[in-house]
BAKE-636370 format. One record per residue (C-alpha): residue number from 1; x, y, z; chain. Coordinates in steps of 0.1 Angstrom, whole numbers, plus 5000, padded with zeros to 4 digits. Each point is the difference from the previous one (the first is absolute). Layout:
# residues N
PT   i    X    Y    Z ch
PT NUM    X    Y    Z  A
...
# end
This chain:
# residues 573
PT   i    X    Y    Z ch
PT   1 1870 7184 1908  A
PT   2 4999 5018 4971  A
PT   3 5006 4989 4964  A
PT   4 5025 5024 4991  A
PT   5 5018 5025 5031  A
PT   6 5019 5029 4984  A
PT   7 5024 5016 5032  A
PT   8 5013 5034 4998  A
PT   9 5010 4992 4962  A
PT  10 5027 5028 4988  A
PT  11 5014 4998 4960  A
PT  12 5023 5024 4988  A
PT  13 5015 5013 4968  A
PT  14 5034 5006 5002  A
PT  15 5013 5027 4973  A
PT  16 5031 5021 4994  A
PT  17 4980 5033 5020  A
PT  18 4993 4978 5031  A
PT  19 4973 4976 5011  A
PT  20 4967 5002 4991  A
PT  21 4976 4981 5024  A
PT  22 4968 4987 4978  A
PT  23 4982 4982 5027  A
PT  24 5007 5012 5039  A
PT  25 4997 4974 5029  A
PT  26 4966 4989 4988  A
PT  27 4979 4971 5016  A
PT  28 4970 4983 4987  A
PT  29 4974 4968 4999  A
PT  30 4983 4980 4979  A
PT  31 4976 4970 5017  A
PT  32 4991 4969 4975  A
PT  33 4974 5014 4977  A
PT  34 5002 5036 5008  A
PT  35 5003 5027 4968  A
PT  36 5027 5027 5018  A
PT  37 4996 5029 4973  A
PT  38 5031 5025 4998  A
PT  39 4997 5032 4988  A
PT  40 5021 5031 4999  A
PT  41 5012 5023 4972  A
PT  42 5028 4986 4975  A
PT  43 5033 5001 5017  A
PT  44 4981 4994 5034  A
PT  45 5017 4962 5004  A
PT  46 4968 4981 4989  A
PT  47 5018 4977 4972  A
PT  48 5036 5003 5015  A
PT  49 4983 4978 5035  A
PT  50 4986 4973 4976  A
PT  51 5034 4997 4987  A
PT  52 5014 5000 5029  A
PT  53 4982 4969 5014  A
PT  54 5008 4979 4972  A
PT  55 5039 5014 4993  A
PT  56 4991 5018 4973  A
PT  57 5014 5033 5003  A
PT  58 5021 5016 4970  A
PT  59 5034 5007 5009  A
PT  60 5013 5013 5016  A
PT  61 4972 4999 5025  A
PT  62 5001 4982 5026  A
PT  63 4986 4991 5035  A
PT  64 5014 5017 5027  A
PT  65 4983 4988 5030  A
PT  66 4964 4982 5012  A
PT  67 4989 4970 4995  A
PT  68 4979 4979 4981  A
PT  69 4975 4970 5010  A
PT  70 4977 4975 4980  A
PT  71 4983 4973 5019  A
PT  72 5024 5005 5023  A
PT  73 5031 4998 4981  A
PT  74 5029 5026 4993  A
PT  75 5002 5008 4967  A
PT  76 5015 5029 5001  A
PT  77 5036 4989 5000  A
PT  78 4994 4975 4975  A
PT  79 5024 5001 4965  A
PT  80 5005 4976 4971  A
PT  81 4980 4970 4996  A
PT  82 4980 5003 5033  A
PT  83 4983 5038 4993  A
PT  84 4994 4979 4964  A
PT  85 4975 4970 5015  A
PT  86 4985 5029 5021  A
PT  87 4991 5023 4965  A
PT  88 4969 4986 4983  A
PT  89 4995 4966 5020  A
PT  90 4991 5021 5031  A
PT  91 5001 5037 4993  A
PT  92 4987 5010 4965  A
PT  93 5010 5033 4984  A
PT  94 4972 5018 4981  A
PT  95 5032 5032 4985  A
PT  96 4987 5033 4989  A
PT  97 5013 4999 4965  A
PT  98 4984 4969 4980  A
PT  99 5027 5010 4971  A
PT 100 5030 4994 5017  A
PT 101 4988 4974 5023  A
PT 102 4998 4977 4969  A
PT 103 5024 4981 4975  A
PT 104 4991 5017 4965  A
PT 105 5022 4968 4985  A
PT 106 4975 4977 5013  A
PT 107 4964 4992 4997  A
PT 108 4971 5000 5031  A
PT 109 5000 4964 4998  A
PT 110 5040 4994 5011  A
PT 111 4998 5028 5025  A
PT 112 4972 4984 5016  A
PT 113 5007 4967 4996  A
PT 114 5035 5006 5013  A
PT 115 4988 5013 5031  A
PT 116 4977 4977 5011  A
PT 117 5019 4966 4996  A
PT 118 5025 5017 5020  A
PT 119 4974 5013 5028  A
PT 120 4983 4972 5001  A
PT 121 5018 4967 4986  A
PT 122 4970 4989 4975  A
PT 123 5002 4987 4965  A
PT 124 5007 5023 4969  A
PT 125 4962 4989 4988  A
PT 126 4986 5007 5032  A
PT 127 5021 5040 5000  A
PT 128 4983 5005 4969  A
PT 129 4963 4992 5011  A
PT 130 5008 5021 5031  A
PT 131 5014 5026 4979  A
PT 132 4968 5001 4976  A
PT 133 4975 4998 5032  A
PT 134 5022 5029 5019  A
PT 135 4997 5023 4965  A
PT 136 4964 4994 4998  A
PT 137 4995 5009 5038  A
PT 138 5019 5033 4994  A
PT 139 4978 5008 4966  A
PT 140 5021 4992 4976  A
PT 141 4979 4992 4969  A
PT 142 5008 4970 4977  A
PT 143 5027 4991 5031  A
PT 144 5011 4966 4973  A
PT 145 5009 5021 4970  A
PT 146 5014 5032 5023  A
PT 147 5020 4974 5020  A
PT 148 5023 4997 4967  A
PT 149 5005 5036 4994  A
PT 150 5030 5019 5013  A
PT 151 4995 5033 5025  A
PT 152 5005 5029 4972  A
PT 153 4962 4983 4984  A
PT 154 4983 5012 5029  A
PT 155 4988 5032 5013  A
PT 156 5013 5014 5035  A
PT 157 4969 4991 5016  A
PT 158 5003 4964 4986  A
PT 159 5031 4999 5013  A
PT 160 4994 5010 5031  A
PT 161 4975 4972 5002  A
PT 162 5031 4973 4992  A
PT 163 5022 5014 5027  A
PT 164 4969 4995 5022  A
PT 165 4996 4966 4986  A
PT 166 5036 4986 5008  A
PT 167 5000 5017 5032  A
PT 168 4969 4975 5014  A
PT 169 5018 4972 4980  A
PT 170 5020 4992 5031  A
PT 171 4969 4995 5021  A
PT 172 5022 5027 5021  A
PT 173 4991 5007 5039  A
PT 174 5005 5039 4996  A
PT 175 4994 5018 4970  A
PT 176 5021 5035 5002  A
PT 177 4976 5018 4968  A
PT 178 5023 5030 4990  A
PT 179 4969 5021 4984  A
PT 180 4986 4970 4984  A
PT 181 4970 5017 4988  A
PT 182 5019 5033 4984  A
PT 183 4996 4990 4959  A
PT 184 4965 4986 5006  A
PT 185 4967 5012 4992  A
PT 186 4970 4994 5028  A
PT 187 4985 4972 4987  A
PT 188 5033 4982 4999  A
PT 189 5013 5014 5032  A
PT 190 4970 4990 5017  A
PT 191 5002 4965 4989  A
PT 192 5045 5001 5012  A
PT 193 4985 5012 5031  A
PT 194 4970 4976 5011  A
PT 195 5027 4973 4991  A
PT 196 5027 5011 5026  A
PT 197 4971 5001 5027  A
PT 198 4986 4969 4986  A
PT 199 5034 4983 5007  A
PT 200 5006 5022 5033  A
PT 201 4968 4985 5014  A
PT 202 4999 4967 4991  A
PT 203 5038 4994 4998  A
PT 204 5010 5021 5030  A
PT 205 5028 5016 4975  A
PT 206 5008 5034 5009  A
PT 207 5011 5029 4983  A
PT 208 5012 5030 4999  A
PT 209 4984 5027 4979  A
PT 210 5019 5027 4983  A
PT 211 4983 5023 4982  A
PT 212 4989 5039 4998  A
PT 213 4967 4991 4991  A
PT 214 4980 5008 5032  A
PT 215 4969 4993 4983  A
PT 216 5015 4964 5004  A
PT 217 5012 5003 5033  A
PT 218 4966 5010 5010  A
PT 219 4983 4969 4981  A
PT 220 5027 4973 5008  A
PT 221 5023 5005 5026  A
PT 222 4994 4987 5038  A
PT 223 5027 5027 5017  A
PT 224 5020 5025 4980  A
PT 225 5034 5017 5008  A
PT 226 5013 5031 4992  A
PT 227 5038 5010 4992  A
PT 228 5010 5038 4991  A
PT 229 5037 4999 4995  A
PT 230 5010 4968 5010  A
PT 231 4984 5005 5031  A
PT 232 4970 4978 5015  A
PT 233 4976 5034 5004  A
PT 234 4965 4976 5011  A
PT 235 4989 4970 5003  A
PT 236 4966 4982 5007  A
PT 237 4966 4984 4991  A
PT 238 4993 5013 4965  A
PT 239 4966 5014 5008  A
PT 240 5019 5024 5033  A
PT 241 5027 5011 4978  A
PT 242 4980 5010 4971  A
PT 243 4972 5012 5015  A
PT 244 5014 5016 5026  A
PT 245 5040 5002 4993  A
PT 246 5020 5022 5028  A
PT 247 5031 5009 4983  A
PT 248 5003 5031 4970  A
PT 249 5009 4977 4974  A
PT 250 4978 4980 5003  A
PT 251 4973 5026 4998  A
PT 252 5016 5011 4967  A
PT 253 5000 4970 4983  A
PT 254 4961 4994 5010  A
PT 255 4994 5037 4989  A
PT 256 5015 4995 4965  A
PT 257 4977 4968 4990  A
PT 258 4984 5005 4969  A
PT 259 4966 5006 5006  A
PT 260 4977 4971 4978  A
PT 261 4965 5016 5011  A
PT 262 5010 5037 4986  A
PT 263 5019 5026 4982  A
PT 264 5019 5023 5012  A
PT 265 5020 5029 4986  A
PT 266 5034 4989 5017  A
PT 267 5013 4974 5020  A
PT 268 5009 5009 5038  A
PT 269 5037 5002 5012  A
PT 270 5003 5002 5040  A
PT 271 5028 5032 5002  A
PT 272 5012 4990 5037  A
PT 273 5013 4963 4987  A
PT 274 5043 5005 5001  A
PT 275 4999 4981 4965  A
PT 276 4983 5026 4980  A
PT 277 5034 5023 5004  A
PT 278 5011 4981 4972  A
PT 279 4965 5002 4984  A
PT 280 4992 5016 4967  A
PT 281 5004 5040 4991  A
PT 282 4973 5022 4988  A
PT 283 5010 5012 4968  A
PT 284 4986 5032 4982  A
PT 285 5000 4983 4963  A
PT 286 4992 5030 4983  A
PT 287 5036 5012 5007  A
PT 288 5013 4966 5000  A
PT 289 5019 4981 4981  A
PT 290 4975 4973 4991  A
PT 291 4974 5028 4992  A
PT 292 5024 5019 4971  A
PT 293 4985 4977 4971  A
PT 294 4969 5007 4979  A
PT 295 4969 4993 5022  A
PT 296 4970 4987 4992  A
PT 297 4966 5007 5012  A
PT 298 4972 4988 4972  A
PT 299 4979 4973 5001  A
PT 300 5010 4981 4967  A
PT 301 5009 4964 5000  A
PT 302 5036 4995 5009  A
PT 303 5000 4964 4997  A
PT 304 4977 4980 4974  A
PT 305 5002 4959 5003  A
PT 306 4980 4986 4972  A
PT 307 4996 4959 4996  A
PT 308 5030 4987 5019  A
PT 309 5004 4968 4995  A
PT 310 5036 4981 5016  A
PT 311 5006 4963 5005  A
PT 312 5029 4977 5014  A
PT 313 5007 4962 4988  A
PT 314 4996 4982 5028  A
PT 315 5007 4964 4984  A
PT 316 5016 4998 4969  A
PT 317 4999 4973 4975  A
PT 318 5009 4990 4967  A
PT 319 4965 5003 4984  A
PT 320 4983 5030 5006  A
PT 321 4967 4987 5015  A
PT 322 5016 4981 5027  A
PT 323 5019 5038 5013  A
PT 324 4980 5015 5028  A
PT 325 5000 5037 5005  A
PT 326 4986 5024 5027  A
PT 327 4983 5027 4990  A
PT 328 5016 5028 5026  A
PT 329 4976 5029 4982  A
PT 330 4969 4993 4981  A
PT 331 4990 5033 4975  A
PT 332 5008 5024 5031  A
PT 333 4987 5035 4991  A
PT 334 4999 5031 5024  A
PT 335 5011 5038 5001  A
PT 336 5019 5020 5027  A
PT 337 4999 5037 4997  A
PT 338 5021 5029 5007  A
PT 339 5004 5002 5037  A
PT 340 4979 4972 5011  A
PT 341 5010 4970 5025  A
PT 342 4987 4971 4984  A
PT 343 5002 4964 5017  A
PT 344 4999 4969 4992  A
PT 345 4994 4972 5024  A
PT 346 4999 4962 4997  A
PT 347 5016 4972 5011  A
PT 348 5034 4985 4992  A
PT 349 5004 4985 4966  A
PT 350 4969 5024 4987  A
PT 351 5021 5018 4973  A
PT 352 5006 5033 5026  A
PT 353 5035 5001 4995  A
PT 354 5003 4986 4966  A
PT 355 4979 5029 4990  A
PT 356 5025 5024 5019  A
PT 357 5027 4984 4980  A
PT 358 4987 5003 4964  A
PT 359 4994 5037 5008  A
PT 360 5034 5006 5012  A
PT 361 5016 4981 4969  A
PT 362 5011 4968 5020  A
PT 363 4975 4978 4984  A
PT 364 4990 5000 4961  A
PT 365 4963 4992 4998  A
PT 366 4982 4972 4977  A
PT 367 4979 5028 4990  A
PT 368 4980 5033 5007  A
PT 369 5007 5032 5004  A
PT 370 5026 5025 5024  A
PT 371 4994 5036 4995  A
PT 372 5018 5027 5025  A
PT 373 5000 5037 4993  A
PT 374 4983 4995 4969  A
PT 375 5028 4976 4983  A
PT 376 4996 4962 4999  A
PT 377 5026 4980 5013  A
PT 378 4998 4966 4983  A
PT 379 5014 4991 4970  A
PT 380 5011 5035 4994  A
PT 381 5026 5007 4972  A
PT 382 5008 5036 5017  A
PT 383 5022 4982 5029  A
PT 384 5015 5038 5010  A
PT 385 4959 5015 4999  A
PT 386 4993 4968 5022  A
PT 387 5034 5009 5025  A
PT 388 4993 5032 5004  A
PT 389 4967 4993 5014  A
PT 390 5009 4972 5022  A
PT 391 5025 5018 5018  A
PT 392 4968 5020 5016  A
PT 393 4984 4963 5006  A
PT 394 5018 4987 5032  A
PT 395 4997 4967 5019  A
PT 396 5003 4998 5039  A
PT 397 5004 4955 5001  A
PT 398 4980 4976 5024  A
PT 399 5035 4985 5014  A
PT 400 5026 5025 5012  A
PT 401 5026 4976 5004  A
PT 402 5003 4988 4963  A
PT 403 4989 5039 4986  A
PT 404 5037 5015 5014  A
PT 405 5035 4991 4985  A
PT 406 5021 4987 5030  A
PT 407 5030 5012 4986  A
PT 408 4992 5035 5000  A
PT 409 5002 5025 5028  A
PT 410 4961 5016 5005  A
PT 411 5013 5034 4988  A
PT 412 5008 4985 4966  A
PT 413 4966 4981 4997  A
PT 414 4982 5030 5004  A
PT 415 5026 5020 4978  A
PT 416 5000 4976 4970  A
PT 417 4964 5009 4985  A
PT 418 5006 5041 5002  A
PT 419 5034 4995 4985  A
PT 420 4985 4973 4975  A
PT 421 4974 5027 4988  A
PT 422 5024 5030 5003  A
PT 423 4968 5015 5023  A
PT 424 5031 5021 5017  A
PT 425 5032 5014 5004  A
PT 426 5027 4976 5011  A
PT 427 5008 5026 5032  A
PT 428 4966 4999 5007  A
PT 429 4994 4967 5003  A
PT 430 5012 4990 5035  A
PT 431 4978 5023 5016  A
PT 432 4968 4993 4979  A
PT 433 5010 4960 5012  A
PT 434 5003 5013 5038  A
PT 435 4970 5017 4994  A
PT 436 4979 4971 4992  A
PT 437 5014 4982 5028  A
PT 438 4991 5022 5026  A
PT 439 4966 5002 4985  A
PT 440 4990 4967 5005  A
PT 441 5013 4999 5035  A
PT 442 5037 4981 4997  A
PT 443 5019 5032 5003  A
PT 444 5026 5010 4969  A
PT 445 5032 4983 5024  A
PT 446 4984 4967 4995  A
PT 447 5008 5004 4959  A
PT 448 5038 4986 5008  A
PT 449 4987 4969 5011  A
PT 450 4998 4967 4983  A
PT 451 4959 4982 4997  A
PT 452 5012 4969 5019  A
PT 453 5002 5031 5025  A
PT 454 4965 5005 5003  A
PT 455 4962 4980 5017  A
PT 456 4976 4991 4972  A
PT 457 4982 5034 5003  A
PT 458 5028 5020 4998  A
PT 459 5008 4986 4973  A
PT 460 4967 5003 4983  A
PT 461 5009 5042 5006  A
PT 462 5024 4999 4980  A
PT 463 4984 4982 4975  A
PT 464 4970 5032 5001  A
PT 465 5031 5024 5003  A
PT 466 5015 4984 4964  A
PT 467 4965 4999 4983  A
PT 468 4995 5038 5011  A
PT 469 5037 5008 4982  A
PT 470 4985 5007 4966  A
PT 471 4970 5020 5008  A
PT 472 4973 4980 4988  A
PT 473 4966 5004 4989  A
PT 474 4988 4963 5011  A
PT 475 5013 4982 5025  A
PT 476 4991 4962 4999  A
PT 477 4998 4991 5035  A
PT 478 5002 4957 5004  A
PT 479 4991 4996 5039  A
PT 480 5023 5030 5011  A
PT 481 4990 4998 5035  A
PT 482 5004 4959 5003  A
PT 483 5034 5004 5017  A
PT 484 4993 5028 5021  A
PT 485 4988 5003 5038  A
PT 486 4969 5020 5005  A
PT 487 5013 5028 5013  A
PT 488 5026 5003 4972  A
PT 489 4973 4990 4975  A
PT 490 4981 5031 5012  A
PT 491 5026 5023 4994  A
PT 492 5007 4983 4968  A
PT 493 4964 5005 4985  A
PT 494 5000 5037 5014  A
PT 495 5027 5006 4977  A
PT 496 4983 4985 4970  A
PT 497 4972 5015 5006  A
PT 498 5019 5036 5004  A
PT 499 5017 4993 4967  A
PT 500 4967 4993 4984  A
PT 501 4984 5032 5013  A
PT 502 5027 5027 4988  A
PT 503 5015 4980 4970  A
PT 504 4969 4988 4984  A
PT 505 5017 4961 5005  A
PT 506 4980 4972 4985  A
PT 507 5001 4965 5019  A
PT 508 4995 4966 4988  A
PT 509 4994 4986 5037  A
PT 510 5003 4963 5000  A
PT 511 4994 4983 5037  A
PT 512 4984 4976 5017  A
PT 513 4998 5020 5031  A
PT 514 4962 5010 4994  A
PT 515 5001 5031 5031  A
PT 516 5026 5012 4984  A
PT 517 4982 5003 4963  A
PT 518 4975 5014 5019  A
PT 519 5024 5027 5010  A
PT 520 5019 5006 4971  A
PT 521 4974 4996 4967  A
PT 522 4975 5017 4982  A
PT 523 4991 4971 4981  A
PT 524 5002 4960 5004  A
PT 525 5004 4970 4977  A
PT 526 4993 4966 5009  A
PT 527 5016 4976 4986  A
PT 528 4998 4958 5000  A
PT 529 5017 4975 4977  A
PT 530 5013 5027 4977  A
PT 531 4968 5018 4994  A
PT 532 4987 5034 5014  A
PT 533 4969 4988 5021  A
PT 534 4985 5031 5011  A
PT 535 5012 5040 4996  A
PT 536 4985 5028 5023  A
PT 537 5006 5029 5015  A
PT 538 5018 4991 5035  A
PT 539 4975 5005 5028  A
PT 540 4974 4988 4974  A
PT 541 5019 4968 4999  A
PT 542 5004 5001 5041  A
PT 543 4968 5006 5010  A
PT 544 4978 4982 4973  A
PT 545 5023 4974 4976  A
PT 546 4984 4985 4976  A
PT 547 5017 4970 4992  A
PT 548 5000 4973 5022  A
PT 549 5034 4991 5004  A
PT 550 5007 5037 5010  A
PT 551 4974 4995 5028  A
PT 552 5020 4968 5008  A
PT 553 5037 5022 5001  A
PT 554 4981 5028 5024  A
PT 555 4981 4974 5026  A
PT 556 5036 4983 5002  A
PT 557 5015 5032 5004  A
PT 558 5021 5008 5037  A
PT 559 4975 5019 5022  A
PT 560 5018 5027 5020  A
PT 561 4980 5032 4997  A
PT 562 4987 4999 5032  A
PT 563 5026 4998 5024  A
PT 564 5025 5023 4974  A
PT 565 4969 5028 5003  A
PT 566 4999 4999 5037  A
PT 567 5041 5008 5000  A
PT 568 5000 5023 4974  A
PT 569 4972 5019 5018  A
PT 570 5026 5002 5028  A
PT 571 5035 5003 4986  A
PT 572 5015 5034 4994  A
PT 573 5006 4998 4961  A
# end
């Protein structure tokens, strides 16, 4: 018998135009310390079947029919208290969002605590020692003093790590990871993933994988499943379906892997798939819109960072000497230049973001120096000089669940910045918004809707749709592909990279998806600890890195070139 028996499992949506059906009479397995890895595009059902085995479904979902089996047990018709005992103690819940899936008005330490004395019945002493030793296993540095801090002190990757953390707490017999690995850089997400196997093998847990990372499916998984729609399109060993998968959409999402062992000029979309009707739109942007401002075609420095220095108190005291601080950038210099992609990789808590932030204004710096389009940004006494140029210095954020206001239809979010900067007429507003929607593949009907609405990548459209609104000259792009599929990611960068071509766009790249800087940049920063650790031109830094914690991110790297070359030599892109 197997661990956990998922029969012909329908959930539905129920909304004033009808029904919709997320997840169609779907069955599935999982055997004691088997990694099932689910993949699909976003809206395909992946996260709405985790949450459907543990009662988690946002209403007013709800399940319609199938059932549900662990260790023999129905759970699937369990409410109240009894679903409760089954969350954490025996299934744990690794969510998508690290954000939302913790209390900002508490620290680590409560969280975690919390959760174990109830899983498990131990001492508040002995919580916190497994608390400390779970932090440490997940790569959480300093785990005693970042055990007191509350969520907003940490980056997204660190988060991520947490939410892993109190997940295994529970010493749980099936792990459902909702792309546990999304926020994380390689050397991190390498060490997530040798602990679920580590605790697959030698604790018999099992889990079920869900992620669009199929670089990690590859590596990790023992048998992967595919869904399209809802629907359960394949399913087998993960070696037969990758390597030699039977349906279309499955080829497609093979196809569109980033390749890590090359560059190539565009990423492949497979034409015949029934999704891409609601693809992306060529665009002539010479005509367009977005192509009507000033272009920019020399090779001058857009961007000059000179000696960027930021910290954060991370213990504060009444004397000065006993405060401890971390130093998130450490005298951070580099230069981006009119139309370049420049990346920078690194992993989580290595000042990436922070850096994105004190560029876009969200983050005053210690010291150093911000100049953009020739006029420097911090501490200057010309605050309209220093508007004017930020509105063509836009931000497309790492989480697209926190980056959208709730309360306002998609329309309006995309609206707001072109009305804000009076960039058009108020008549011409709604179409330029239906415009961009189309454009990055939602289709301008979808602008009525609500975000709650809309998957994780969908939502991350949007946000690319809003940052687009005013035109810009550089786009700061903080892991814009994180929440995306690969097939969507493809069409995603495509556009980008289309945008760059005709409009002269400069990127800021930040991601710790290294085939996908590959792709995307010109040039590559390193960074570590708040310090830039090696800069090169990108397949300078590929083939022959210098520094030898950028051989260490490569070597851990997810190896799929071989297999995605052999499809791609087949598919009809």
């Amino acid at each position: 018998m197997s661990l956990l028996e998922i029969e012909n499992l329908t959930i539905e949506f129920p909304n004033r135009h009808g029904t919709e059906v997320a997840v169609d009479k779907v069955s599935l397995s999982v055997n004691a310390g088997e990694i099932l890895g689910l993949v699909g595009e976003s809206g395909a059902g992946k996260s709405t079947i985790g949450n459907g085995i543990v009662q988690l479904l946002s209403k007013p979902g709800r399940v319609a029919a199938g059932k549900v089996t662990l260790n023999g047990e129905v759970i699937s018709g369990l409410q109240g208290e009894s679903i409760r005992k089954i969350r954490g103690s025996k299934i744990g819940f690794i969510f998508q969002d690290p954000m939302t899936s913790l209390n900002p008005l508490f620290t680590i330490e409560n969280q975690m605590v919390e959760t174990i004395i109830n899983c498990l019945g131990v001492s508040y002493k002995e919580a916190l020692e497994r608390s400390i030793e779970l932090l440490t296993k997940v790569g959480i540095p300093e785990p005693e003093v970042r055990i007191k801090q509350y969520p907003h002190q940490f980056s997204g990757g660190m988060r991520q790590r947490v939410v892993i953390a109190i997940a295994l707490s529970g010493e749980p017999d099936l792990i459902i990871a909702d792309e546990p690995t999304t926020a994380l850089d390689v050397s991190v997400q390498d060490q997530i993933l040798k602990l679920i196997q580590d605790l697959c093998t030698d604790l018999q847990v099992g889990c079920i994988l869900v992620t669009h990372d199929m670089g990690v499916i590859a590596n990790v998984t023992n048998r992967v499943a595919v869904l399209y729609r809802g629907k359960l399109v394949e399913i087998g060993e993960t070696k037969d379906v990758l390597g030699n998968p039977q349906h279309p959409y499955t080829q497609s999402l093979i196809s569109a892997v980033p390749l890590a062992g090359k560059k190539v000029d565009r990423f492949p979309l497979v034409e015949t798939i029934e999704s891409i009707e609601s693809g992306l739109k060529s665009i002539d942007v010479t005509t367009h819109w977005l192509g009507q401002s000033s272009q920019h075609h020399n090779t001058d420095d857009l961007l000059i960072i000179k000696d960027l220095n930021l910290s954060f108190l991370t213990q504060d005291a009444f004397f000065k000497k006993n405060r401890k601080r971390l130093q998130a950038t450490d005298n951070v210099s580099f230069s981006v230049k009119q139309g370049e992609s420049f990346g920078l990789v690194g992993e989580s808590g290595s000042g990436k973001s922070t850096i994105a932030r004190m560029i876009a204004g969200l983050q005053q710096p210690d010291s150093g120096s911000i100049v953009y389009d020739g006029v420097e940004l911090i501490n200057n006494p010309d605050k309209e000089k220093v508007k004017s140029v930020r509105q063509r210095l836009q931000m497309i954020f790492q989480n697209p669940y926190s980056s959208l206001n709730s309360r306002m239809k998609i329309k309006d979010i995309i609206a707001e910045p072109i009305l804000y900067h009076h960039l058009a007429k108020t008549n011409e507003v709604e179409g330029i918004v239906g415009d961009l929607l189309d454009h990055v593949g939602l289709g301008r009907k979808s602008g009525v809707k609500y975000p709650h609405e809309f998957s994780g990548g969908q939502r991350q459209r949007i946000s690319i749709a809003r940052a687009l609104a005013t035109r810009p000259r550089l786009l700061i792009c903080d892991e814009p592909t994180s929440a995306l599929d690969v097939s969507v990611q493809a069409q995603i960068l495509n556009l980008l990279k289309d945008l760059q071509d005709e409009l002269g766009l400069t990127m800021l790249f930040i991601s710790h998806d290294l085939p996908v800087i590959r792709q995307m940049c010109d040039r590559v920063a390193i960074m570590r600890q708040g310090k830039i650790l090696e800069l090169q031109q990108t397949e300078d830094l590929f083939e022959h890195p210098k520094d030898k914690y950028t051989r260490e991110l490569l070597d851990l790297m997810p190896r799929f070139d071989d297999l995605t070359h052999d499809l791609n030599a087949n598919s009809h892109v």
